[in-house]
Steps between C-alpha positions, in 0.01 A plus 500: 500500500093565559221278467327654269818413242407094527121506583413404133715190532185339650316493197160445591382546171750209374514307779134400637430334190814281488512446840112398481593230218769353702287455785225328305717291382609347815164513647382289201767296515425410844181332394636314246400760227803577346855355530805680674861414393783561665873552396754393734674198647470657876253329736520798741184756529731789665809694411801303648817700553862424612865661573805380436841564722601796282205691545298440199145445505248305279138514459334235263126531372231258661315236241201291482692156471283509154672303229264660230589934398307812651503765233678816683237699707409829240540815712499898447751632303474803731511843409865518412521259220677682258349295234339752293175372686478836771693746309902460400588186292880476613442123317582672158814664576824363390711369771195363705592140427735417779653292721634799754242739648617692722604776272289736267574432151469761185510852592471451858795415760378408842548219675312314805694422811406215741617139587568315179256297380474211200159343394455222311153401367451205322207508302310110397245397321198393730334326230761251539517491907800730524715259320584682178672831515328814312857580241475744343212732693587867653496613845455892599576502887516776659483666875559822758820591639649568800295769636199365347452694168443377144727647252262682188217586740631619892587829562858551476577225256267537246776546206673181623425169389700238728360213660266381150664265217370196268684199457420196254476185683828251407449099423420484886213716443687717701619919592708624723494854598825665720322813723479623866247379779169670530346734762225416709262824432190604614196291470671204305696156601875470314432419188620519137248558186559230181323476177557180260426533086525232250826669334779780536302654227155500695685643779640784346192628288318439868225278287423177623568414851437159605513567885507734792618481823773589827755303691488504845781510753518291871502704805816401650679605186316822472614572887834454470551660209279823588738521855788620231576836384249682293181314567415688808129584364433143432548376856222721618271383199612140550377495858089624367517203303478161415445262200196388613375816531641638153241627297630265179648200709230445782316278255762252477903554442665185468608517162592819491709462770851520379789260631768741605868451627811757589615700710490900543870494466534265153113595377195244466362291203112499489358214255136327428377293211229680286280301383240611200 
């Protein structure tokens, strides 16, 4: 697919001024200004990743070693939202709340191909340092397929609405969502759009939403899963980038960074704590 399909994705408009924020706040917090908290019980600074005698890789996010809670970084919703907040509202349609996505639901019948993919986000309350789980709160995830195209907006799909669904979050303040791994396209790092409200009901009048932002996926993973069958075009992309150079995670990615594990053969699990 062209450029000029995903060009938007960068968001200036959206991004500078979150991105700005973000980077005041560390810069502030560097001087003593304001204080940083962190979410996570690693003590490593980088992406660690592993394999196991069957094949299967693993990626895990880095951490601060912070025993206090980092809010989840707020980031662009993009333009392909389908939110009601850049056109279509797909979030009041019956049959949007979910736990499969990888088929269209209503009148429409497609489905997205790809390695199989299950993420779990768990969603906490940072007010209490991670430790109590958000039940009862709504997650609309949602995310490009294989060839890179999002289903209501690229050409070719536009009638199809696969890959988007809302979940409510269980006792564990959790959702899980069963879909396919995404392309690498043009201009953007792997990634895969969320949005958190207080309640089902917030989330499917699109009112309300408490935060914003994407889930990252390690290199290694990426690689080995883009050397399978119908990811050719992400290969290419994969090799003009980097997350440091991304134009949302430069500024910092370790908590977006998702813990993934699998294989191309039995399909991944992606999962990272939300905190808000």
């Amino acid at each position: 697919m062209g450029e000029e399909l995903h060009d938007h994705d960068r968001g200036l408009s959206f991004d500078l001024p979150t991105l700005q924020r973000r980077k005041m706040i560390r810069l502030l917090a560097g001087v003593g200004l304001v204080p940083l908290v962190g979410c996570s019980s690693d003590d490593s600074d980088s992406s660690a990743s592993s394999a196991d005698p069957s094949g299967s890789s693993s990626s895990s996010a880095a951490s601060s070693g912070s025993a206090e809670c980092e809010t989840i970084p707020g980031e662009t919703a993009g333009p392909y939202p389908g939110d009601g907040s850049n056109g279509v509202n797909v979030l009041k349609e019956s049959g949007v709340v979910r736990k499969d996505i990888t088929s269209s639901f209503g009148s429409a019948s497609g489905k997205a191909e790809g390695v199989p993919l299950t993420v779990t986000l768990t969603v906490v309350d940072a007010a209490s340092g991670c430790g109590t789980p958000k039940e009862g709160a709504a997650v609309y995830l949602w995310h490009c397929d294989r060839d890179g195209n999002y289903s209501l907006y690229s050409e070719g799909v536009t009638e199809e609405n696969y890959l988007r669904g809302v979940q409510e979050t269980d006792a564990k303040g959790q959702v899980t969502f069963t879909s396919i791994f995404p392309a690498c396209y043009t201009g953007r790092w792997p990634h895969i759009h969320f949005e958190v409200y207080g309640s089902l009901e917030d989330a499917t009048n699109a009112t309300s939403i408490t935060a914003t932002s994407q889930l990252a996926f390690a290199k290694d993973v990426c690689d080995t899963v883009y050397a399978s069958d119908g990811y050719d075009r992400s290969v290419q992309n994969m090799s003009q980038l980097s997350l440091e150079t991304d134009n949302i995670f430069s500024d910092g990615y370790d908590q977006q960074l998702a813990t993934t594990k699998g294989s191309v053969e039995k399909g991944y699990t992606a999962t990272l704590t939300v905190p808000v």
